[in-house]
KEKOL-293187 format. One line per field, with one value per residue: residue number from 1; residue in three letters; x, y, z of N, C-alpha, C in turn. Coordinates in steps of 0.2 Angstrom, whole numbers. Each point is the difference from the previous one (the first is absolute). Example, Ala and Ser with C-alpha at 12.3 -4.5 7.8 and 13.67 -1.06 7.14 Angstrom:
keti = [1 / 2]
torfi = [Ala / Ser]
neast = [66 / -2]
nnorth = [-28 / 5]
nup = [39 / -4]
caeast = [-4 / 4]
canorth = [6 / 6]
caup = [0 / 1]
ceast = [4 / -4]
cnorth = [6 / 5]
cup = [0 / 3]
//
This chain:
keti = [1 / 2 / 3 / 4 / 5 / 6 / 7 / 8 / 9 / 10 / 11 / 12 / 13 / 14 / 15 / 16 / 17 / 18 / 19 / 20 / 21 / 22 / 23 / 24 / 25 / 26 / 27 / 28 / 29 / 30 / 31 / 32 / 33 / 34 / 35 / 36 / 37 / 38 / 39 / 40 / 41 / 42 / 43 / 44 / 45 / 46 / 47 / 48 / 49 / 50 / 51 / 52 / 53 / 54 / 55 / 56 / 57 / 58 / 59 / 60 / 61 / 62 / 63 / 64 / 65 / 66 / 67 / 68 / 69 / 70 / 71 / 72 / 73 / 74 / 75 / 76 / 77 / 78 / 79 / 80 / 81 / 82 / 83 / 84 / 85 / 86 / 87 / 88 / 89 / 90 / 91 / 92 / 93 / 94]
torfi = [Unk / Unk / Unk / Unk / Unk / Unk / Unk / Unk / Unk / Unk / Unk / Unk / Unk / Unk / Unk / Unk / Unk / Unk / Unk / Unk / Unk / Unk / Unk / Unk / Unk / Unk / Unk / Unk / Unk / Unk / Unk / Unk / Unk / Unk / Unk / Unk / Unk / Unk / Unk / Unk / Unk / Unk / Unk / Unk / Unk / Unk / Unk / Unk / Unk / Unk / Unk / Unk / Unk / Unk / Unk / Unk / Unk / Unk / Unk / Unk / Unk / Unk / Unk / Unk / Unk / Unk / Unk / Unk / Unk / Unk / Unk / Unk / Unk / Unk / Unk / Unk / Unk / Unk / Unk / Unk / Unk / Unk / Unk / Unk / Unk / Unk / Unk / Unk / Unk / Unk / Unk / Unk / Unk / Unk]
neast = [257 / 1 / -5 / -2 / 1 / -2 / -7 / -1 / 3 / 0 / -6 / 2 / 1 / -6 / -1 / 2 / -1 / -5 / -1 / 1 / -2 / -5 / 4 / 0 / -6 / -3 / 2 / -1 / -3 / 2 / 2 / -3 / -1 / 2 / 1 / -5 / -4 / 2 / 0 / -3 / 1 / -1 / -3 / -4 / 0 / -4 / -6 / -3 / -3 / -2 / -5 / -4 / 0 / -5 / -3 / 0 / -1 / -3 / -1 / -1 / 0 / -7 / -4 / 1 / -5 / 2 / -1 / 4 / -2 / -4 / -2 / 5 / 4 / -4 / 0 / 7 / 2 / -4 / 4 / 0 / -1 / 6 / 2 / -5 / 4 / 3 / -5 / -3 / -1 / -5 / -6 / 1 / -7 / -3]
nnorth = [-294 / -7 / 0 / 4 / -5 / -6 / 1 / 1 / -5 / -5 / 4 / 2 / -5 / 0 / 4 / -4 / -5 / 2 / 2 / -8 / -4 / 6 / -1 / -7 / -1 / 5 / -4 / -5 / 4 / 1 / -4 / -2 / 3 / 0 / -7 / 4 / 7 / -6 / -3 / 5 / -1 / -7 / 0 / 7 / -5 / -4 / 2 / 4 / -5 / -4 / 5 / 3 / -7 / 5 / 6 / -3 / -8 / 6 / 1 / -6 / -1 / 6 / -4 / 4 / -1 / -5 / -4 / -5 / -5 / 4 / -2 / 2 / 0 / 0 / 8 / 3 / 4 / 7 / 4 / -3 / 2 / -3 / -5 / 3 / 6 / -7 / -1 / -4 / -1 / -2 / 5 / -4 / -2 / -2]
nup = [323 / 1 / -4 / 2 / 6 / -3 / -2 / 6 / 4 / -5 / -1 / 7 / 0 / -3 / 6 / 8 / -3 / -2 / 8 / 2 / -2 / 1 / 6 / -4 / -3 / 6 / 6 / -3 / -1 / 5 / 2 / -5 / 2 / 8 / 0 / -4 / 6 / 3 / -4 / -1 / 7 / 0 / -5 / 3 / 7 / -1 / -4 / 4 / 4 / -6 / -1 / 9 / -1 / -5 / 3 / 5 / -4 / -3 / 7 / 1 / -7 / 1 / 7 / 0 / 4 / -3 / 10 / 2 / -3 / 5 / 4 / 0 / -7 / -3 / 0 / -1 / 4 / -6 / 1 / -5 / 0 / -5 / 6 / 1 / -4 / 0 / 3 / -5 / 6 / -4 / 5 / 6 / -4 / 7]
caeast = [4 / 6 / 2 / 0 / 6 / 5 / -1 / 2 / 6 / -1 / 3 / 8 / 7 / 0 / 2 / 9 / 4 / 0 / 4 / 6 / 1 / 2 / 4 / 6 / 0 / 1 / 5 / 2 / 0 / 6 / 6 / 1 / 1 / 4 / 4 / 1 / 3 / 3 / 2 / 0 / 7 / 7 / 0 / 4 / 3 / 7 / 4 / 4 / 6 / 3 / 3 / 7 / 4 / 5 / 4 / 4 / 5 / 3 / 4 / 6 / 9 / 0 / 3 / 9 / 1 / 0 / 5 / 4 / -5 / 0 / -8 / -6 / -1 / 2 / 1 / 3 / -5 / 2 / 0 / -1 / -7 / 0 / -1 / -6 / -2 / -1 / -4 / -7 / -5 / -9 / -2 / -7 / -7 / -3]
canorth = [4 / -2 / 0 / 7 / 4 / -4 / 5 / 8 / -1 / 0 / 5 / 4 / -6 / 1 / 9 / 2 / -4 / 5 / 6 / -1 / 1 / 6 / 5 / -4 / 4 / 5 / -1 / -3 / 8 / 7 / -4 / 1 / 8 / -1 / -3 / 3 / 5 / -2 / -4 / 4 / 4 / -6 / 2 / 7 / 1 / -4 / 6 / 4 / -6 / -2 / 6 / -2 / -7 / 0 / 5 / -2 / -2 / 5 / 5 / -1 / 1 / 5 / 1 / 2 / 2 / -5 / 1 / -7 / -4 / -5 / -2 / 8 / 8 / -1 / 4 / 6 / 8 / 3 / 7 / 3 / 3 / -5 / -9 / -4 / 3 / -3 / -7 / 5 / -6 / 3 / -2 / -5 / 3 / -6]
caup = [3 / -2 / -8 / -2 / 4 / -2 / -8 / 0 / 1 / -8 / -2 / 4 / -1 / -8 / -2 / 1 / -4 / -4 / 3 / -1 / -8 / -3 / 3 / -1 / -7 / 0 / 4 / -5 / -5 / 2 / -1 / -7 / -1 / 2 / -6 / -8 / 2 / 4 / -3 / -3 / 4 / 1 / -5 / 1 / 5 / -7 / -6 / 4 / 2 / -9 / -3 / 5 / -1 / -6 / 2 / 4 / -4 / -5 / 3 / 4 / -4 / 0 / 5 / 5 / 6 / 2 / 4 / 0 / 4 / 6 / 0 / 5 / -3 / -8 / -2 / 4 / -1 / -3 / -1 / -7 / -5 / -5 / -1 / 2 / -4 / -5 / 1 / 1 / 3 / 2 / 5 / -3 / 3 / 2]
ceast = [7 / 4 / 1 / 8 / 7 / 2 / 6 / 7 / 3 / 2 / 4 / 4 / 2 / 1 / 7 / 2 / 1 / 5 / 8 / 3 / 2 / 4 / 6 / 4 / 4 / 9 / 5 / 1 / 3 / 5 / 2 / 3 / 6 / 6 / 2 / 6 / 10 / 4 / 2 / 5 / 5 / 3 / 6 / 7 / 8 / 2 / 6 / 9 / 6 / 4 / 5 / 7 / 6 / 2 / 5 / 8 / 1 / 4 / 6 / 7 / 2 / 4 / 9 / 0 / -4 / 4 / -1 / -9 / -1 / -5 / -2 / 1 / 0 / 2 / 2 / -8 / 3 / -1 / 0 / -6 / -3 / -2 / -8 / -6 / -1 / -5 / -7 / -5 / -6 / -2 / -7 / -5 / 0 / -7]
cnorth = [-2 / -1 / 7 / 4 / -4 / 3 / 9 / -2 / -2 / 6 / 4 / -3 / 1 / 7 / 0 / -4 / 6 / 6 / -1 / 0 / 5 / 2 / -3 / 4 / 6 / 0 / -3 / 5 / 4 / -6 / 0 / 6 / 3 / -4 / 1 / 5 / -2 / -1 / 5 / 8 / -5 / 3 / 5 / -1 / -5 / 4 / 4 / -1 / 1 / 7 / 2 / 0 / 2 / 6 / 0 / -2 / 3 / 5 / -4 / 3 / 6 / 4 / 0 / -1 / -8 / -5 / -8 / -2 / -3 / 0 / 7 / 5 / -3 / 5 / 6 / 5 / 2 / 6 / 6 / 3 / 0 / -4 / 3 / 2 / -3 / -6 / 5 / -6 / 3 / -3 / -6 / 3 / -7 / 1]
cup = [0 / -7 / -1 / 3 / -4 / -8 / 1 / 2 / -7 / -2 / 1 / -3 / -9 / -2 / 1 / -5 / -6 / -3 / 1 / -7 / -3 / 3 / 0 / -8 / -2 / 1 / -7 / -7 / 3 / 2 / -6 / -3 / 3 / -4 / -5 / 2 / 2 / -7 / -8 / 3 / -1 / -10 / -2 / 2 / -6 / -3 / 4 / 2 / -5 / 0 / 3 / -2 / -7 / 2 / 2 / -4 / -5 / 3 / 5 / -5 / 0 / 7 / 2 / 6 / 3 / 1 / -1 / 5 / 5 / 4 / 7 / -4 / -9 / -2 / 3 / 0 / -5 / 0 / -6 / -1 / -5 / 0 / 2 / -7 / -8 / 1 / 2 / 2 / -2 / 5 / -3 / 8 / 2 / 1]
//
């Protein structure tokens, strides 16, 4: 009776370790996936940044309506309908 209760507890102990396992697995494969996903946004999100960034410094010489630097305003308001008409941003998909 004793060896059989000691046998069946064995067994439990060999199934959760099991069970663990696989749910570690499991755990450890959508983390993985996750990161790819994360890391493949960090990607986009550079590109994006970059292009941004040259936009930006192709159109500063272009801009008139830019006002002496200081740290609460870098750039007057513009009221042309011009100035917004010449910088074609594409929109990015996240």
């Amino acid at each position: 009776m004793r060896r059989e209760k000691n046998r069946l507890a064995a067994q439990k102990s060999r199934m959760r370790q099991t069970q663990k396992a696989d749910s570690l697995h499991l755990e450890s494969e959508n983390l993985e996936k996750e990161n790819a996903a994360l890391r493949k946004e960090v990607k986009q999100l550079t590109e994006e940044a970059k292009y941004l960034s040259s936009v930006l410094s192709s159109h500063e010489p272009l801009c008139t309506g830019l006002a002496p630097q200081t740290p609460d305003l870098l750039y007057t308001p513009h009221h042309s309908s011009y100035h917004h008409q010449h910088i074609a941003v594409p929109h990015y998909q996240h």
